[in-house]
Backbone bond lengths (Angstrom), bond angles and torsions (degrees), N, CA, C in turn:
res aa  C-N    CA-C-N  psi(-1)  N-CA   C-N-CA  omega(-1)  CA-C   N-CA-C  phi
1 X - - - 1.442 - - 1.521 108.90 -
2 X 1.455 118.41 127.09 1.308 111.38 -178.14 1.577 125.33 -90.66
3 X 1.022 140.03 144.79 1.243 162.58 -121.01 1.499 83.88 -102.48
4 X 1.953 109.83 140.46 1.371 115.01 163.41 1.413 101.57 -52.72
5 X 1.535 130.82 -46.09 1.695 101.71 -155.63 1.219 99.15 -79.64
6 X 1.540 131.61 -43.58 1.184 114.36 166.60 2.133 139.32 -23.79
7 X 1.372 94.57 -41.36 1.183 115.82 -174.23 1.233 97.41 -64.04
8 X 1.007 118.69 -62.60 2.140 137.78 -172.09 1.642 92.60 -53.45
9 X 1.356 134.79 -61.65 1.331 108.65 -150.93 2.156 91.17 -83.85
10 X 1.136 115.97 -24.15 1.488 103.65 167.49 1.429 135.71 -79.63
11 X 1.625 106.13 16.67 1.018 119.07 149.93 1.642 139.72 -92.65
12 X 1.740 91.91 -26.61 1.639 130.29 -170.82 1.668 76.85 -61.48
13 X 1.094 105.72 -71.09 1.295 120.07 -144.73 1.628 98.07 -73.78
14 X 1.154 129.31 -31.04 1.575 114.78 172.31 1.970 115.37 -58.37
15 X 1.418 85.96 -59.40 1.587 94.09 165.52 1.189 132.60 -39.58
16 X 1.687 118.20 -59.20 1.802 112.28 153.73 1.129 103.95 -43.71
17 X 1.154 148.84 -42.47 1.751 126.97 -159.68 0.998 105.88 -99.81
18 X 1.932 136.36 -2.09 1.229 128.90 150.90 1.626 112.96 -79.43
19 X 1.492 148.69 -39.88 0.708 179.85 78.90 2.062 99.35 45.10
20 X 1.343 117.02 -50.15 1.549 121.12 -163.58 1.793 84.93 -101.18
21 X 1.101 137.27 -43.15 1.302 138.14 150.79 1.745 121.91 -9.66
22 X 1.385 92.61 -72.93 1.546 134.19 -170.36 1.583 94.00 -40.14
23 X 1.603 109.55 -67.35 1.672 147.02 -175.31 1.633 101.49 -63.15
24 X 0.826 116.60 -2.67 1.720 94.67 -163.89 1.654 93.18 -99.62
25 X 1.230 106.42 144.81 1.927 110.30 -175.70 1.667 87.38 -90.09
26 X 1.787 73.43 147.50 1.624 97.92 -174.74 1.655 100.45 -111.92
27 X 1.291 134.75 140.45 1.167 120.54 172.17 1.778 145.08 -63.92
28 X 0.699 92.47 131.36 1.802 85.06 -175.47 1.869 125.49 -31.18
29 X 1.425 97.57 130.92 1.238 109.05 -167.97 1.921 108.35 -60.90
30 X 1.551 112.63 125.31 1.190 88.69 157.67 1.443 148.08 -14.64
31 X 1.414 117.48 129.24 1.491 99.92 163.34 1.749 125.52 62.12
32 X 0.486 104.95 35.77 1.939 125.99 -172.53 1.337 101.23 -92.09
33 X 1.689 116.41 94.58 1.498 95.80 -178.65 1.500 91.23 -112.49
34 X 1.309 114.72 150.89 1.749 131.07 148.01 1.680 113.30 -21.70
35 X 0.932 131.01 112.92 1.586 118.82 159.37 1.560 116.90 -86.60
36 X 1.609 86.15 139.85 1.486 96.69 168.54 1.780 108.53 99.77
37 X 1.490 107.43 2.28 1.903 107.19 165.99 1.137 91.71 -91.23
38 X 1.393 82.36 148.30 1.701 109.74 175.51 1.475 101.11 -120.48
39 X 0.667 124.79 144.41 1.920 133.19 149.56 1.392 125.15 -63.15
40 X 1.241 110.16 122.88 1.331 108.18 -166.60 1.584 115.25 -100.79
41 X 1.278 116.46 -21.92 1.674 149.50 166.42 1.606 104.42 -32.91
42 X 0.790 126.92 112.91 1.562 131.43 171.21 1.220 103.28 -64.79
43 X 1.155 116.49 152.01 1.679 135.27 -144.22 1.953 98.52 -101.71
44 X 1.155 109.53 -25.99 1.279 102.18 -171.36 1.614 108.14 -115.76
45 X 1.652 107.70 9.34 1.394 107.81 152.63 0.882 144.36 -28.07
46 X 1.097 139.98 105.47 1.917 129.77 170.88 1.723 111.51 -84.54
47 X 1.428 86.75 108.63 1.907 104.09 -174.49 1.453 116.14 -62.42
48 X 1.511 105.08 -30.98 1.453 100.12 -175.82 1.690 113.18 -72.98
49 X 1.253 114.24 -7.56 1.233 101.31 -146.19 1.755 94.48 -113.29
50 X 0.939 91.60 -1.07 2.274 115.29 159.49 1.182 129.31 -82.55
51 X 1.432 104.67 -32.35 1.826 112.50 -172.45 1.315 85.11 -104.40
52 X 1.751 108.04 144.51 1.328 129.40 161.63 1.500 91.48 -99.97
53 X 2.163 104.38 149.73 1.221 101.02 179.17 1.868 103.41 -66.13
54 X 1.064 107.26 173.00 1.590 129.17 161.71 1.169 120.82 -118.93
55 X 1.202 100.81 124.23 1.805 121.61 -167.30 1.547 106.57 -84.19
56 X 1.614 105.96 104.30 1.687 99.31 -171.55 1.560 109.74 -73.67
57 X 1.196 138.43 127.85 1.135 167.25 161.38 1.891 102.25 -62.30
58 X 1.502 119.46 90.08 1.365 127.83 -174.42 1.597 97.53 -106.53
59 X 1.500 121.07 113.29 1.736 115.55 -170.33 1.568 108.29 -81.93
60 X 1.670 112.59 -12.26 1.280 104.28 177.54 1.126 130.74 -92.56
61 X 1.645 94.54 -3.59 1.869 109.05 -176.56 2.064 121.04 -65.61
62 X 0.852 99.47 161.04 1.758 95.09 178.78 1.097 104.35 -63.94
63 X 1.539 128.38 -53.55 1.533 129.46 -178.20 1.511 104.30 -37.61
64 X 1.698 119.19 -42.74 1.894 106.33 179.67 1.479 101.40 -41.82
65 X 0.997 135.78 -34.59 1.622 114.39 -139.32 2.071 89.92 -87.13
66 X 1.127 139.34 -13.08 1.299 133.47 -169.98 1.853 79.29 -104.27
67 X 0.792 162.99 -42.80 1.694 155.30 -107.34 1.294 85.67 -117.02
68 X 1.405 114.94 122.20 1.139 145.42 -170.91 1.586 102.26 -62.49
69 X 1.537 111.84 -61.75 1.578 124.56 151.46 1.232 125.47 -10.74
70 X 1.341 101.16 -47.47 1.925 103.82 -173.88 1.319 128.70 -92.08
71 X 1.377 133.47 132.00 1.422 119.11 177.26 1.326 125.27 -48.05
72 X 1.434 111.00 -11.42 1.436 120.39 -173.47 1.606 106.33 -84.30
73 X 1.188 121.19 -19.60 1.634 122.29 176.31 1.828 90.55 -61.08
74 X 0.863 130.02 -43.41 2.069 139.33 -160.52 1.647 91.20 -74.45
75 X 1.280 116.48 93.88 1.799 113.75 154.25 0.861 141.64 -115.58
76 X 2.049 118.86 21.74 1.290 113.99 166.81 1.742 111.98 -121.40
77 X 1.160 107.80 128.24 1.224 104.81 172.92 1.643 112.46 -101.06
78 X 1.746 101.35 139.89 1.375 117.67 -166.75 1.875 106.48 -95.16
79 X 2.022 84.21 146.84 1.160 82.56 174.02 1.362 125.55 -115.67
80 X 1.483 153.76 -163.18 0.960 165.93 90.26 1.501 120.64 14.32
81 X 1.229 130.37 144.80 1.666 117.26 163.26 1.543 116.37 -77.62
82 X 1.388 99.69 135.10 1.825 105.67 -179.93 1.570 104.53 52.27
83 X 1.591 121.34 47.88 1.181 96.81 -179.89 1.985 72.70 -151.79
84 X 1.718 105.50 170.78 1.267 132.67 170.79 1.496 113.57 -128.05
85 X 0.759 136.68 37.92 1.646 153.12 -161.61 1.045 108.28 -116.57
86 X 1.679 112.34 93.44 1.488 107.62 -173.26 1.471 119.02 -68.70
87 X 1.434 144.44 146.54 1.234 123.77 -148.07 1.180 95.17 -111.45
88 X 1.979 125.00 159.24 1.364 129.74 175.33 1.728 109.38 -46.38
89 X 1.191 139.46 -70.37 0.834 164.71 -145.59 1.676 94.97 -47.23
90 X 1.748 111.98 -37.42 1.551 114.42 171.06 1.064 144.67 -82.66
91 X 1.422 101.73 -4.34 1.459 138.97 -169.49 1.766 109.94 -48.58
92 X 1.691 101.52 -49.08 1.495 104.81 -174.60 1.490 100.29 -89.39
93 X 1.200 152.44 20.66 0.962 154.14 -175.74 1.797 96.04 -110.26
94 X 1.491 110.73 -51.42 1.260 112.28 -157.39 1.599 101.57 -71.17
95 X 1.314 98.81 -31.00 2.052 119.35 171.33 1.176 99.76 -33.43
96 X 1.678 120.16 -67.10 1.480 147.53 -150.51 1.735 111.39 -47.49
97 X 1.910 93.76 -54.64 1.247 115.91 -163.16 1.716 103.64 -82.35
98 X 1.657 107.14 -27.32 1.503 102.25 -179.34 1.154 99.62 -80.01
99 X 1.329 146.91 -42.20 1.631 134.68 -175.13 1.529 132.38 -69.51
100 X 2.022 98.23 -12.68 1.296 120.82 163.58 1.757 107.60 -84.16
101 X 1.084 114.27 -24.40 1.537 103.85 176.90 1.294 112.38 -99.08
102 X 1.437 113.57 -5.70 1.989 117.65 157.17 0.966 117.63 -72.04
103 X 1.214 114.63 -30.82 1.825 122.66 -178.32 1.708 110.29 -92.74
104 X 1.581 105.09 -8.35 1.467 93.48 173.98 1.641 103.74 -128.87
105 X 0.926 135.68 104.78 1.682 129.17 -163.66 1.143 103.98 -73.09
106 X 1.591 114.58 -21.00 1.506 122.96 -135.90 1.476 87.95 -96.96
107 X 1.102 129.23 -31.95 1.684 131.23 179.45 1.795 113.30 -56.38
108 X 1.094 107.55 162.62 1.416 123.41 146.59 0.960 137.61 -159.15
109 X 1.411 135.28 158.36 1.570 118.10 -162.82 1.718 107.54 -121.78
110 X 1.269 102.90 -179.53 2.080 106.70 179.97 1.643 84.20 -129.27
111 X 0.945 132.67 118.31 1.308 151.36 174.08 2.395 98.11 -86.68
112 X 1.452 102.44 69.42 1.411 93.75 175.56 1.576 121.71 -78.84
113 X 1.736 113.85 122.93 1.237 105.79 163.78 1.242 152.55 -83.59
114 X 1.262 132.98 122.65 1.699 111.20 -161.80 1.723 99.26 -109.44
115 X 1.438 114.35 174.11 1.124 134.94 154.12 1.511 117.66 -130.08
116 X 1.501 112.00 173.21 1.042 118.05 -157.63 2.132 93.35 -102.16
117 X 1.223 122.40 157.16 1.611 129.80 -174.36 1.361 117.95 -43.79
118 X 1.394 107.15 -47.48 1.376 125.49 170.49 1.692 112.21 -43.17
119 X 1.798 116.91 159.94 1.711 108.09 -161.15 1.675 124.80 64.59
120 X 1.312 106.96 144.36 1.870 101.93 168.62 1.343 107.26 -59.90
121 X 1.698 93.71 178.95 1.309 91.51 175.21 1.755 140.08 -88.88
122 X 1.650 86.66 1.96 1.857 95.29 169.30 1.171 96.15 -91.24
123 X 1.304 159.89 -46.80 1.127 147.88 144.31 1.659 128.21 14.92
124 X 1.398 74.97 -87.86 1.640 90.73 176.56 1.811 107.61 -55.65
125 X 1.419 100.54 -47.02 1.839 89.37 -157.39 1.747 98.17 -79.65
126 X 1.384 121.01 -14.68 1.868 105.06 162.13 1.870 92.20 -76.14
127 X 1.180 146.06 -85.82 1.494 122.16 -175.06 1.306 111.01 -1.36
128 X 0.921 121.22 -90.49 1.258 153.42 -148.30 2.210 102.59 -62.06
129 X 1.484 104.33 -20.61 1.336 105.44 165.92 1.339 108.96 -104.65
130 X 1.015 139.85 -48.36 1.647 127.32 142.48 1.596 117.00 -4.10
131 X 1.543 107.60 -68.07 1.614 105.62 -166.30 1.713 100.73 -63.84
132 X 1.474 111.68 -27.89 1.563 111.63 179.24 1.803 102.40 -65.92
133 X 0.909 117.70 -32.58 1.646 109.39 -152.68 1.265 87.47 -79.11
134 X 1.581 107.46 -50.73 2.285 120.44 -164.30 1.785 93.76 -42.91
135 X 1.408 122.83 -34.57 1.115 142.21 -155.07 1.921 112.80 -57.08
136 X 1.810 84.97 -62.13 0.869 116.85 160.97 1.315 145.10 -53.73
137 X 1.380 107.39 -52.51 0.876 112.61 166.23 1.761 137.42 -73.04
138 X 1.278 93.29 -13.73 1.743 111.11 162.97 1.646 98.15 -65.81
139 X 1.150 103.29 -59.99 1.862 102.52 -165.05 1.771 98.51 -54.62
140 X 1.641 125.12 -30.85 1.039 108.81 -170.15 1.586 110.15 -69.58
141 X 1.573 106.63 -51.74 1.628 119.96 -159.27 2.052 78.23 -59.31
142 X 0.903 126.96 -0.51 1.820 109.40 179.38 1.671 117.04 -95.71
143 X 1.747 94.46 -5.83 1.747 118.36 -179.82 1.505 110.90 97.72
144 X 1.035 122.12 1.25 1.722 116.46 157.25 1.160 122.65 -49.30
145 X 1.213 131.95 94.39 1.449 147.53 171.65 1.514 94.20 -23.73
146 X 1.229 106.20 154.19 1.977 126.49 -179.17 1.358 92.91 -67.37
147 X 1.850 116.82 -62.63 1.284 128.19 -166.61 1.094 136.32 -44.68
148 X 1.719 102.38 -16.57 1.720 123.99 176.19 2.177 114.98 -91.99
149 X 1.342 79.60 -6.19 1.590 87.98 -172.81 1.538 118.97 -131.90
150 X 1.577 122.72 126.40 1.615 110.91 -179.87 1.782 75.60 -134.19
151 X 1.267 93.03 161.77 1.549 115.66 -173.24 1.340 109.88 -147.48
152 X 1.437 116.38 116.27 1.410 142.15 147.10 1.378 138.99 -97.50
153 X 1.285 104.52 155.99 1.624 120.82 176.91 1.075 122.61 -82.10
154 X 1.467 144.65 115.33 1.113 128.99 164.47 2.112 117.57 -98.67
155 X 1.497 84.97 3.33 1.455 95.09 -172.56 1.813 111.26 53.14
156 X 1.532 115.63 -152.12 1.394 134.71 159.20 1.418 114.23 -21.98
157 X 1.469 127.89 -57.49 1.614 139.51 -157.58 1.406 115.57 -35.38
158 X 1.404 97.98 -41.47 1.521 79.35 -157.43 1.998 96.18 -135.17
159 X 1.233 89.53 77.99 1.413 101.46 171.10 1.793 126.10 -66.53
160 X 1.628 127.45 145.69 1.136 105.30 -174.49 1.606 94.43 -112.84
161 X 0.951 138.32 11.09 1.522 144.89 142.72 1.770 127.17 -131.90
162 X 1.498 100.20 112.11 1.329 102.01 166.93 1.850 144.66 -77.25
163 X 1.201 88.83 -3.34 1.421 93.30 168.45 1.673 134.12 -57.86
164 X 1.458 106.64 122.78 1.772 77.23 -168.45 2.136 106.85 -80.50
165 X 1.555 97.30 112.62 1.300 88.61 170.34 1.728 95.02 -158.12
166 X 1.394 103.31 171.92 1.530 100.94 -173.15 1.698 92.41 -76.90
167 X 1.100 150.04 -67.85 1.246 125.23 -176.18 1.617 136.29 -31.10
168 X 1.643 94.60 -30.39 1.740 108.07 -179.91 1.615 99.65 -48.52
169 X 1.994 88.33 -60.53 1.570 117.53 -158.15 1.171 100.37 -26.64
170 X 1.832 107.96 -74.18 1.328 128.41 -150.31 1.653 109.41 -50.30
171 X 1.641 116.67 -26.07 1.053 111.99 -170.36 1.697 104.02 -91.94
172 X 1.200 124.82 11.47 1.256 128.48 171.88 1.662 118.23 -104.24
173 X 1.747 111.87 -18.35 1.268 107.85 172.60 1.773 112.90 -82.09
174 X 1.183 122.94 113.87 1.316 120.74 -158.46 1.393 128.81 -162.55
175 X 1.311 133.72 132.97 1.738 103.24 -178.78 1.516 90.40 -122.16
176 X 1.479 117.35 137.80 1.469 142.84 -160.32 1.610 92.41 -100.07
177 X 1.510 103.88 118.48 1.534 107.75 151.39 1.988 131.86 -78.84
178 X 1.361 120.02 107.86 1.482 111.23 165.98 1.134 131.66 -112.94
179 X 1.125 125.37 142.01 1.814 128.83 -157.17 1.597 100.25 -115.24
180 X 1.277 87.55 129.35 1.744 75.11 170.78 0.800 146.58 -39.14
181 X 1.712 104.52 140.56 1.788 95.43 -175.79 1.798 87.28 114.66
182 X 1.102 125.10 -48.87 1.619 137.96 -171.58 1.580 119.56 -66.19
183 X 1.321 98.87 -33.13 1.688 113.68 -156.47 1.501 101.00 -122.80
């Protein structure tokens, strides 16, 4: 014969499991239509000849990285003067490129660093490997394997504006993403 307290907690406990039962979503019934739509589509329409195809937009595909559309077309992140501090502002960009190189193992990139004319030229090209490593090392702390990424300096060399002005500059302090196949 079982025991009042016994009885009480095998009741507790039937009840929660009638009760979490009760709560649990059941899926939608077949076939459940709305009453009362009508179709408004003329009956002797030809459908195909209304829809333009739609060009699916895949963000993990290789084609992202040329597609103007994708954050992945964007591969240099800018820096600061005299500084390697990759800035917030790149953060979701750098996201972009690490979840495209999770989804592609098979890739790898050259993380190139530049500096701006200003400084000698050992100067510039340790800067300028710094901004490659800071680079890097964001994409790593995001889980990009080492093996997918080597990073160099190109220092000064290869500027993409020569004018001497702080706008030129700024667009010369920078570390350049390349994916294979690029470099």
């Amino acid at each position: 014969m079982p025991t009042a307290k016994f009885s009480r907690k095998l009741l507790s406990a039937l009840s929660l499991a009638l009760i979490l039962a009760a709560c649990s979503s059941q899926p939608p019934a077949p076939e459940q239509n709305a009453a009362g739509v009508e179709s408004r589509t003329p009956a002797n329409m030809d459908r195909s000849a209304t829809t333009a195809p739609v060009e699916s937009f895949d963000p993990m595909s290789v084609a992202a990285l040329k597609d103007p559309r994708s954050p992945l077309s964007k591969r240099s992140i800018y820096f600061d003067y005299d500084s390697y501090i990759v800035k917030d502002e790149f953060q979701s960009l750098l996201v972009a490129h690490a979840k495209f190189l999770a989804a592609n193992s098979n890739m790898k990139i050259l993380i190139q660093g530049n500096a701006d004319e200003r400084g000698s030229r050992e100067y510039n090209l340790a800067l300028a490997q710094k901004r490659a490593d800071a680079v890097k090392k964001s994409l790593s702390l995001l889980g990009t394997p080492e093996s997918q990424m080597e990073s160099v300096s190109l220092g000064e060399e290869k500027p993409v504006c020569t004018e001497s002005t702080e706008a030129c500059w700024a667009q010369n302090r920078r570390g350049d993403i390349l994916y294979s196949g690029e470099y």
